[in-house]
N, C-alpha and C positions, 0 to 999 in steps of 0.2 A: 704694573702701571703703564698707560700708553702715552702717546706722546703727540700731540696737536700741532702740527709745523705745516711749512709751505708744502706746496707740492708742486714736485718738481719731471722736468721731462721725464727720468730714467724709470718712473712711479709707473708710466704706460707698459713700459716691462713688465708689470709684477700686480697689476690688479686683477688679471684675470679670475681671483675666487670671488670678487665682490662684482665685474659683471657680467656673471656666468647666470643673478637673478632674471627673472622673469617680467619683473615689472621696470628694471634698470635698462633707462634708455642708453644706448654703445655709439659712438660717436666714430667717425674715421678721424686719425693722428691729427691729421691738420687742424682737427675743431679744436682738437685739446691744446695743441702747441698755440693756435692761435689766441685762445682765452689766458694759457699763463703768460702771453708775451704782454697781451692788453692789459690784463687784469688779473696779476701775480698776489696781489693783496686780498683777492676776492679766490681765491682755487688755495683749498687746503684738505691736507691728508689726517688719517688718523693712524698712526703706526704701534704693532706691538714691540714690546722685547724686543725680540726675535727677531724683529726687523721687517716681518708681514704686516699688507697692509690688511688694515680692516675696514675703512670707508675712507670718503673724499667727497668732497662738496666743489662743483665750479660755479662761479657765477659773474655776473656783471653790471655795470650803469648803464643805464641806460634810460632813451625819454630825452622830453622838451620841457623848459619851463617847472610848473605844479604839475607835471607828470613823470621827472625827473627820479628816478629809480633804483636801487638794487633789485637783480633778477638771481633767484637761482636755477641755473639751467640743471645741473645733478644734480641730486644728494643720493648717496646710497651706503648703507654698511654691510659688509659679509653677513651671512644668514647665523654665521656662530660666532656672530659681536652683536646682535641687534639686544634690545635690550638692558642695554648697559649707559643710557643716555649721552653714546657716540654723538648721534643727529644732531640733538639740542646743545651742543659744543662746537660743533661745529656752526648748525644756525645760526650762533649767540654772537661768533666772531663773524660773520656773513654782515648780519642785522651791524652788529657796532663798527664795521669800515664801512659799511652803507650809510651810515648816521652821520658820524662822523668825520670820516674820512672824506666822505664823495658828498654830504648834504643832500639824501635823500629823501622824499618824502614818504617812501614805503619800499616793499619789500614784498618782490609776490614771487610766484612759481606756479608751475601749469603742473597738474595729479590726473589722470584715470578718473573718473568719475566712479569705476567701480573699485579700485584701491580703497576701501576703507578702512583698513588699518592706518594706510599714511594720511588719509582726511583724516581722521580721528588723530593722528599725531602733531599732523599741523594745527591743527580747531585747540590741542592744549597745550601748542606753543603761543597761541594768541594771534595767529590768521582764520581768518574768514572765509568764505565764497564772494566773492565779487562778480561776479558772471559764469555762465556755464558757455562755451566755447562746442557747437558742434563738428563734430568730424574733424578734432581738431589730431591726436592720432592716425598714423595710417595702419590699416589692419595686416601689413607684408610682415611686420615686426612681431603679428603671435601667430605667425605659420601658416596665414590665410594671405590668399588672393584675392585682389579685388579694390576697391576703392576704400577711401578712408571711411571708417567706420565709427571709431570712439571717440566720443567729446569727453572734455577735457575741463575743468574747475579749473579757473583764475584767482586763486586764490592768493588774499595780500595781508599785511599789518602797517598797520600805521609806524612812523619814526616819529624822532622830535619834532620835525617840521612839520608837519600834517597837525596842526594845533585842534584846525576844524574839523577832523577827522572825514576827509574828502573820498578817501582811499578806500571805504568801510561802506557796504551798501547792504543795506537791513535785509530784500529782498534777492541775494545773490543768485542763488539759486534758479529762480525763475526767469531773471534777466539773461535770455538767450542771443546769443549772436553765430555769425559765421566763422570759420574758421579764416576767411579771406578776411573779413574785417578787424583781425588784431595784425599786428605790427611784428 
């Protein structure tokens, strides 16, 4: 049985099998310490037994107004915990301090466009495409040189507040922007 708690500094220590992945964006220290000073309610771990971690979710509020948000910047679980609906445990507390907690009106996350195992994992937690984001990756991260190369899927869900479902756009996919025009 694993165990869903905070995550905490000492956890930078000890995740290296979960982002040794390929599709897991690595952060330098500061990003990470900065997000659990800000937003300690929104960054949590998944631990075995054993005391290994097996994934971790960060995220944040963020937005103005009816744009006012939970963001997940990670999610990731070790390659020999996937499977086991870690994510969607994580997600599920992400999504309810975003609701709740902060009164959000949704809840997005930026995927790889060619990740379709994780679009496909998020499309059946009940997010969407909301826009397609060019060149919003830069390509130094899969061992290539050169300029940003991979767009990136915007993809959201609606919270309680979002009554009109504002968050939700039929056409997402097609709806292309820059990677300078997101925030």
């Amino acid at each position: 049985m694993s165990v869903l708690r905070p995550f905490r500094a000492t956890d930078l220590f000890k995740f290296n099998n979960i982002n040794l992945d390929i599709w897991t964006e690595t952060y330098g220290i500061s990003f990470y310490l900065s997000y659990l000073a800000r937003w300690p309610d929104l960054c949590c771990a998944q631990e075995a037994p054993s005391g290994r971690m097996m994934g971790y979710i960060i995220g944040k509020a963020e937005g103005q107004n009816l744009e006012w948000h939970g963001h997940i910047t990670a999610l990731t679980v070790a390659p020999e915990y996937r499977r086991l609906s870690l994510a969607r445990k994580m997600v599920d507390l992400l999504e309810y301090v975003s609701d709740k907690g902060y009164k959000g009106y949704f809840v997005d996350l930026y995927v790889r466009c060619t990740n379709a195992v994780a679009i496909s994992m998020y499309e059946r937690m009940g997010y969407s495409v909301y826009r397609r984001v060019r060149e919003y990756y830069g390509s130094l991260g899969m061992g290539r040189a050169g300029k940003d190369e991979e767009d990136a899927f915007d993809m959201r869900k609606p919270l309680s507040r979002d009554t009109g479902r504002r968050s939700v756009r039929a056409n997402g996919r097609e709806f292309i922007v820059s990677a300078h025009d997101v925030s």
